[in-house]
PLY file of the C-alpha trace (Angstrom):
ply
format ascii 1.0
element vertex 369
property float x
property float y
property float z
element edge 368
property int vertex1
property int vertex2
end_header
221.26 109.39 185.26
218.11 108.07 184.25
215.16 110.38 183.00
211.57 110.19 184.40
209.39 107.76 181.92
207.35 110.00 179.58
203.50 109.62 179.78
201.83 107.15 177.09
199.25 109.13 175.43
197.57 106.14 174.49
194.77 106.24 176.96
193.84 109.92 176.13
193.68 109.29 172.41
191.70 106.50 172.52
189.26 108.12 175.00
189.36 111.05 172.57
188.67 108.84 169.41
185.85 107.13 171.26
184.33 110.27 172.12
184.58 111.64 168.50
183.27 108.15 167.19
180.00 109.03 169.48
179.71 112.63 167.63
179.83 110.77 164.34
177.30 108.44 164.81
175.18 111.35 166.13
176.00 113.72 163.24
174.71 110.37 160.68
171.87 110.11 163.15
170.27 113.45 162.64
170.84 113.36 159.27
168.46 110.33 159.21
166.19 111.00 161.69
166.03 115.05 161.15
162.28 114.61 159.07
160.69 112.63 162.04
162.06 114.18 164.83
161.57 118.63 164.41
162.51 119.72 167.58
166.00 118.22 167.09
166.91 119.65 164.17
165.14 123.22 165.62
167.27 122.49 168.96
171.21 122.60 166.90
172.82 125.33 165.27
171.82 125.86 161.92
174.43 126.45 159.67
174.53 128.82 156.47
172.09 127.52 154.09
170.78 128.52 150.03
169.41 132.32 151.03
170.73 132.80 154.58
173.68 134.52 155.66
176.26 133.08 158.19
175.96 134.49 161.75
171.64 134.56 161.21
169.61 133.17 163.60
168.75 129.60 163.32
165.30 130.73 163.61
164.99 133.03 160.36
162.52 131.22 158.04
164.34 128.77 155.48
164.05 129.66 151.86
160.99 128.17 149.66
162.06 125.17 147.92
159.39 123.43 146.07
159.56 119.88 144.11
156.23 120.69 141.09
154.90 117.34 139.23
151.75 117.31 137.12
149.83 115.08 134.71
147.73 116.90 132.15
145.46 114.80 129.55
144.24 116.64 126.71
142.05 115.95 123.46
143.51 117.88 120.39
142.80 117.96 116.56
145.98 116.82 115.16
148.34 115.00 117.60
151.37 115.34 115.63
151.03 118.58 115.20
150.26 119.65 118.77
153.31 116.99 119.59
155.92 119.06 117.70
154.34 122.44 119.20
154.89 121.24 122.21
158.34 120.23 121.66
159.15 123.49 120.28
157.99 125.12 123.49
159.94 123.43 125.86
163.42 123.94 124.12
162.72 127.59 124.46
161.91 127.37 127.92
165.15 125.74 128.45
163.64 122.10 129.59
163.69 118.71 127.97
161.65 116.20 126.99
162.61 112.83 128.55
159.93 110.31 127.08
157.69 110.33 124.41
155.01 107.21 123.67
153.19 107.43 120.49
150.28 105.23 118.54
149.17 105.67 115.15
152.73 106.59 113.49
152.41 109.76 111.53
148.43 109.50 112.00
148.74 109.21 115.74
145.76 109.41 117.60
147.77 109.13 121.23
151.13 110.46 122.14
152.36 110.43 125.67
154.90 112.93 126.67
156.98 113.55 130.06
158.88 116.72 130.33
161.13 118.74 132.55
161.49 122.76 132.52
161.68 125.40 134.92
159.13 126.16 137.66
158.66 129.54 135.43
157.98 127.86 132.30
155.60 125.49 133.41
153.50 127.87 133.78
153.36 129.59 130.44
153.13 125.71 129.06
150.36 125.08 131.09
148.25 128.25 130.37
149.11 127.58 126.35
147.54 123.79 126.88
144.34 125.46 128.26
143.90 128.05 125.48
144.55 125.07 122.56
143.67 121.87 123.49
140.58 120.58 125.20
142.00 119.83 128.75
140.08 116.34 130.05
141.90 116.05 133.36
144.62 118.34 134.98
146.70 117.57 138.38
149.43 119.99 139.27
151.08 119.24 142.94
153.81 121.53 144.91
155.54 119.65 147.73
157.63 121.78 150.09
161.36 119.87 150.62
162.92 123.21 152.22
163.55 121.49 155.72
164.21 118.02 154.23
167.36 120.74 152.56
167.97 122.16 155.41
168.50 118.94 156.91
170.91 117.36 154.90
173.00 120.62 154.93
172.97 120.70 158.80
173.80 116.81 158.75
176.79 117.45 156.21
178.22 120.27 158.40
178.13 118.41 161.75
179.77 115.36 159.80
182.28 117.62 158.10
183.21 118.84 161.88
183.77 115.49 163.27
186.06 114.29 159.99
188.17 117.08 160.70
188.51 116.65 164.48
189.49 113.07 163.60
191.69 113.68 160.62
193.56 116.31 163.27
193.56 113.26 165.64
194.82 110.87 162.86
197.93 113.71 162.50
198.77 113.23 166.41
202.01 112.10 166.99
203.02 108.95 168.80
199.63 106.80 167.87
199.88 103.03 167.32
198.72 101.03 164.51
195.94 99.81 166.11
194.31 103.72 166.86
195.49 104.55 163.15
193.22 101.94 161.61
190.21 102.55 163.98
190.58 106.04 162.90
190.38 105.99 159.48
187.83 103.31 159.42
185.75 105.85 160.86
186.91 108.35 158.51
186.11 106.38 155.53
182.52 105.58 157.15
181.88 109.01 157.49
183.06 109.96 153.98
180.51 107.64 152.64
177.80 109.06 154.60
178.91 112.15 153.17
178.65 110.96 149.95
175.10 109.90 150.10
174.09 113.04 151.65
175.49 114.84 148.99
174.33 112.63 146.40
170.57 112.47 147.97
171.31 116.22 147.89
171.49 116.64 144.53
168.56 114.60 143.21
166.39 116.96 144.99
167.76 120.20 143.90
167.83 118.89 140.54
164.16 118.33 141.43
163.23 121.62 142.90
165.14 123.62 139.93
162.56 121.37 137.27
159.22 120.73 137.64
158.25 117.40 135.87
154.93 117.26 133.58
153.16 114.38 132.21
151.07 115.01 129.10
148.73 112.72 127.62
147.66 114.14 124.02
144.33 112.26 122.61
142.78 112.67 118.94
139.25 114.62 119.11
137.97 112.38 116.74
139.30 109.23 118.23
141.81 106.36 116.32
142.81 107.12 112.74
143.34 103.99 110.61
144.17 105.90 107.55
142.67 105.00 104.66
141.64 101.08 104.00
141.73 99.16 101.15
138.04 97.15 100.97
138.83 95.22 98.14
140.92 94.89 95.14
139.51 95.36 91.43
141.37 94.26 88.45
141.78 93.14 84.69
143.17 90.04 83.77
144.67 89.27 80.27
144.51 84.93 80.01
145.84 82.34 77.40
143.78 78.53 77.61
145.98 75.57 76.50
143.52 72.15 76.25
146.05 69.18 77.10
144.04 67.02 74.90
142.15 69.46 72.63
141.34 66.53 69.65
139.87 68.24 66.67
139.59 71.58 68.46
142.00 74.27 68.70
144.57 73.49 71.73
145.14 77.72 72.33
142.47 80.11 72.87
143.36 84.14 74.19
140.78 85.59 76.69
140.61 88.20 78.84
138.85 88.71 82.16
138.10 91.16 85.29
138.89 90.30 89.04
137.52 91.75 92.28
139.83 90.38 95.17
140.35 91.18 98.76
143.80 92.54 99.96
146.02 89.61 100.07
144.75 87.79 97.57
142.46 86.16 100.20
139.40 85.47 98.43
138.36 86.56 94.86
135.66 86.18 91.81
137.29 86.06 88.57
135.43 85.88 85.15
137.85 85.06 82.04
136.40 84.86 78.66
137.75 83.33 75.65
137.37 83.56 71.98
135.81 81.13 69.83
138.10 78.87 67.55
137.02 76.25 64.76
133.08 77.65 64.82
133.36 76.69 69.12
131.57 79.39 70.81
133.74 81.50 73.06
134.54 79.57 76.30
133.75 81.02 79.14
135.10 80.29 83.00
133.73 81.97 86.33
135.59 81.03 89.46
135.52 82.46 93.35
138.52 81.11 95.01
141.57 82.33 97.41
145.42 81.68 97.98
147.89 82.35 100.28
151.33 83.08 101.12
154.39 81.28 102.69
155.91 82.78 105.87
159.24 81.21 104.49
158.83 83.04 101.30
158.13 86.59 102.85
154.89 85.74 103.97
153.52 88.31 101.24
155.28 91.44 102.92
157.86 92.27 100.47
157.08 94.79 97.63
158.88 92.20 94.87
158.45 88.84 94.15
156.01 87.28 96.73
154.95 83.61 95.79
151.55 82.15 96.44
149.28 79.01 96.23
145.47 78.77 95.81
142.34 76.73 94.74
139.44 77.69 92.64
135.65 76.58 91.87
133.77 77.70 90.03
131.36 77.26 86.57
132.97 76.81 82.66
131.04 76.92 79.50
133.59 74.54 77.13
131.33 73.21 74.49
129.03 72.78 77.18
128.40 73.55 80.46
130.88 72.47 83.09
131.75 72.36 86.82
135.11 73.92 87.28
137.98 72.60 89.64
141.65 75.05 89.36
144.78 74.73 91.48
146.82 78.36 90.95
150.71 79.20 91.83
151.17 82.93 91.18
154.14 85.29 92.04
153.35 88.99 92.98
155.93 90.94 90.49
155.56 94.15 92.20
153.19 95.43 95.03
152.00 98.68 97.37
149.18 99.71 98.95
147.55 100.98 96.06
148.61 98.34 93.35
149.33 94.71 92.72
150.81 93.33 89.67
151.16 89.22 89.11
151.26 86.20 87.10
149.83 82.85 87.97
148.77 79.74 85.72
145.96 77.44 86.85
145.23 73.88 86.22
141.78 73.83 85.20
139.18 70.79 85.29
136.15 70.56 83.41
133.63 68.40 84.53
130.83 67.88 82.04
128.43 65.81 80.14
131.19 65.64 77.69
133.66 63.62 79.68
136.54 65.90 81.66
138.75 68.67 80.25
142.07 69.76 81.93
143.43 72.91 80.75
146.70 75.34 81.82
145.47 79.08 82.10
148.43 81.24 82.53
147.63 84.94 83.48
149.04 88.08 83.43
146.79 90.20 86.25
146.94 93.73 87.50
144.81 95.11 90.33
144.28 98.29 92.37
143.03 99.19 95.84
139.68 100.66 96.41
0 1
1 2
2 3
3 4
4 5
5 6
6 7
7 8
8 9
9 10
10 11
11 12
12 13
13 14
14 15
15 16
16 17
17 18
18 19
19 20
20 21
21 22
22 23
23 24
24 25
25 26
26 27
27 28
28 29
29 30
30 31
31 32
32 33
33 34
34 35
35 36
36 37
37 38
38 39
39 40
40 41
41 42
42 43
43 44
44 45
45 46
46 47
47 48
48 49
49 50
50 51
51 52
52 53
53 54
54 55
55 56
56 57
57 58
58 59
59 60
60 61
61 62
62 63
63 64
64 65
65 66
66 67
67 68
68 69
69 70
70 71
71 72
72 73
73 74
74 75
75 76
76 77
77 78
78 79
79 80
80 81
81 82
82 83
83 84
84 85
85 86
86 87
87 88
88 89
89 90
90 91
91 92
92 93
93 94
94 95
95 96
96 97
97 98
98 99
99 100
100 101
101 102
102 103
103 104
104 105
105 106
106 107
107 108
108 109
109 110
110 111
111 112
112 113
113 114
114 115
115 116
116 117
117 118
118 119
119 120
120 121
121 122
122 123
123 124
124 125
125 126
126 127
127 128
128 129
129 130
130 131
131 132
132 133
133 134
134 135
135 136
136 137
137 138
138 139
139 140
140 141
141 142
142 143
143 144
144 145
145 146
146 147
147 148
148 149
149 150
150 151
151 152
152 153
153 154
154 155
155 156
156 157
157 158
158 159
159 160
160 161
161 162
162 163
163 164
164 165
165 166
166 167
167 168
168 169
169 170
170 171
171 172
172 173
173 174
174 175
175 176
176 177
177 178
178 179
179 180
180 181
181 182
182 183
183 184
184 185
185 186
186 187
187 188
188 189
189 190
190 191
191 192
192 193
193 194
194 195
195 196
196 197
197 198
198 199
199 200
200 201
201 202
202 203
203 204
204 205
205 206
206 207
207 208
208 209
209 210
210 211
211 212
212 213
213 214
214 215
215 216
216 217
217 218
218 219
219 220
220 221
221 222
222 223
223 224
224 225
225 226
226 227
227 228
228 229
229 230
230 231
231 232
232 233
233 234
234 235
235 236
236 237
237 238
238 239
239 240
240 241
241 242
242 243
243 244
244 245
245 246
246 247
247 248
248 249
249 250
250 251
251 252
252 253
253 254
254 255
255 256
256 257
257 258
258 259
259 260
260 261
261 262
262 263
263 264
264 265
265 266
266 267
267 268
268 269
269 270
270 271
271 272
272 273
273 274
274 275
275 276
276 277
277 278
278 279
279 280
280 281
281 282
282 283
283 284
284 285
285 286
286 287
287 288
288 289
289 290
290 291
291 292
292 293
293 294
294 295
295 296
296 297
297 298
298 299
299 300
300 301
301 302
302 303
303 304
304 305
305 306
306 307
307 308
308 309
309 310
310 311
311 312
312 313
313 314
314 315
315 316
316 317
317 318
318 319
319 320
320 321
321 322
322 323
323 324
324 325
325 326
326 327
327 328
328 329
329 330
330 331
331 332
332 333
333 334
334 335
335 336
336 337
337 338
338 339
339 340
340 341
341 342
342 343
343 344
344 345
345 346
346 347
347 348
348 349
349 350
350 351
351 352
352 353
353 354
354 355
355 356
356 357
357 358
358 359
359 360
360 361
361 362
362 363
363 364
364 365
365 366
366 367
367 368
């Protein structure tokens, strides 16, 4: 005996999956199109939301939720000190600091600093930046993102709604392949929509629950340099050697003083020398710079930095003389408040006389000023 065919339930479940498709697209579109369009949103069940209970009317004012930013620029006496006061006051509110800018190292005469803490301890931080710094500009601004909430938790429920009206569609018996994949392609669809919702969601919370300040911190008294060296003074202790003394004596021992510029790059330098043989004592004034090698250190190391330089200058040898020196030196040890080298010269003397050429090797010692 042959049985009556049994109904395909193909055309009611995919009339059914249409019509939940449809609810879908309208649950993502209110979630997107909730801020423009008010009388929507006002027009749907509201679902429980932050501060109301389930079962309230849909028209019960929404909770308060405000997102605070502010910029605050503010002279002070010491920035590092007002810097690490500041720091200490937000880790006892409970906020962090997530940037800090500063100029002038441990001088600094600007520091910039972006914070986050509480909507309850901003306040107390802002009141304490009136009563010790001089405030130059101040801009505090509260923007209202209760509906924008209220939105996204109405969108999330309506798209929760539909996934589980599909996924109990998905669990129908008898559905072909084809229905199963349309299915869950809407399903995952919707699950990413969730997602973003969510994740949109909690940016602004995490917005609301910290307020966000900017503070500029300026020196009263403007940039701090520190102290500057203006120039270097210094003793020298000198040996001549004449490369063709004749009858005279080839070594003489002098000593001199030296006033140079940081750097070595310009200096005067007198050196005298004792008399030998009845010879009154020779004397040698030079003004004169060097400078360093960028593939030697370029003069930045505290040991050991080489130089080259050339010198003019006047010489009394026997007689008067114009004086001509190449140098080579090597800085043995320097810091900003000493310098210690040696260098040797080779020194022409142009004079009545006929030339002279004599090394001067030095042993030199300066300090800043």
């Amino acid at each position: 005996m042959t049985q009556p065919a049994t109904p395909s339930p193909r055309p009611l479940v995919m009339s059914l999956a249409f019509a939940l498709g449809l609810a879908a697209c309208g649950a993502a579109s209110s979630a997107s199109m909730a801020p423009s369009m008010p009388s929507m949103a006002a027009a749907a069940p509201a679902p429980a939301v932050a501060g109301m209970q389930s079962g309230e009317s849909s028209t019960q004012a929404m909770p308060e939720a405000l997102v605070i930013e502010g910029a605050i620029t503010a002279r002070v006496d010491e920035v590092g000190k007002a810097t690490e006061e500041i720091r200490e006051r937000v880790s006892a509110a409970g906020g962090r600091i997530i940037e800090e800018r500063g100029q002038g190292a441990a001088t600094g005469w600007n520091t910039f600093i972006k914070l986050r803490v509480e909507p309850e301890g901003l306040h107390g931080l802002v009141e304490w930046l009136g009563e010790n710094t001089e405030i130059v500009s101040k801009t505090i601004s509260a923007e209202d993102v209760s509906k924008e909430l209220f939105d996204q938790e109405l969108a999330l429920e309506n798209l929760g709604k539909t996934m589980a009206r599909l996924q109990a569609l998905l669990d129908h018996e008898g559905l072909d392949i084809e229905a199963i994949l349309k299915i869950e392609t809407e399903l995952t669809r919707i699950r990413a929509q969730i997602e973003s919702i969510k994740g949109s969601q909690r940016f602004l919370k995490d917005r609301v629950a910290f307020a966000t300040l900017a503070i500029t911190l300026e020196r009263k008294d403007g940039v701090n340099h520190g102290p500057e060296t203006k120039f270097m003074p210094g003793a020298r202790l000198a040996m001549m050697h004449l490369i063709d003394p004749g009858a005279r004596s080839a070594n003489r021992l002098g000593y001199g003083i030296v006033i140079s510029s940081p750097e070595h790059r310009a200096s005067y330098e007198l050196d005298i020398f004792e008399g030998v043989d009845g010879d009154k004592r020779a004397i040698v004034a030079t003004v004169g710079g060097a400078a360093y090698s960028d593939h030697l250190g370029g003069g930045r190391r505290s040991w050991l930095n080489p130089y080259l330089g050339l010198r003019t200058g006047y010489g009394r040898l026997g007689g008067s003389n114009f004086v001509l020196a190449a140098e080579a030196g090597v800085e043995l040890f320097k810091n900003k408040f000493m310098i210690l080298d040696l260098n040797v010269r080779a020194t022409s003397f142009f004079g009545k006389g006929g030339p002279d050429v004599a090394l001067i090797p030095a042993a030199q010692a300066s300090i800043s000023f």
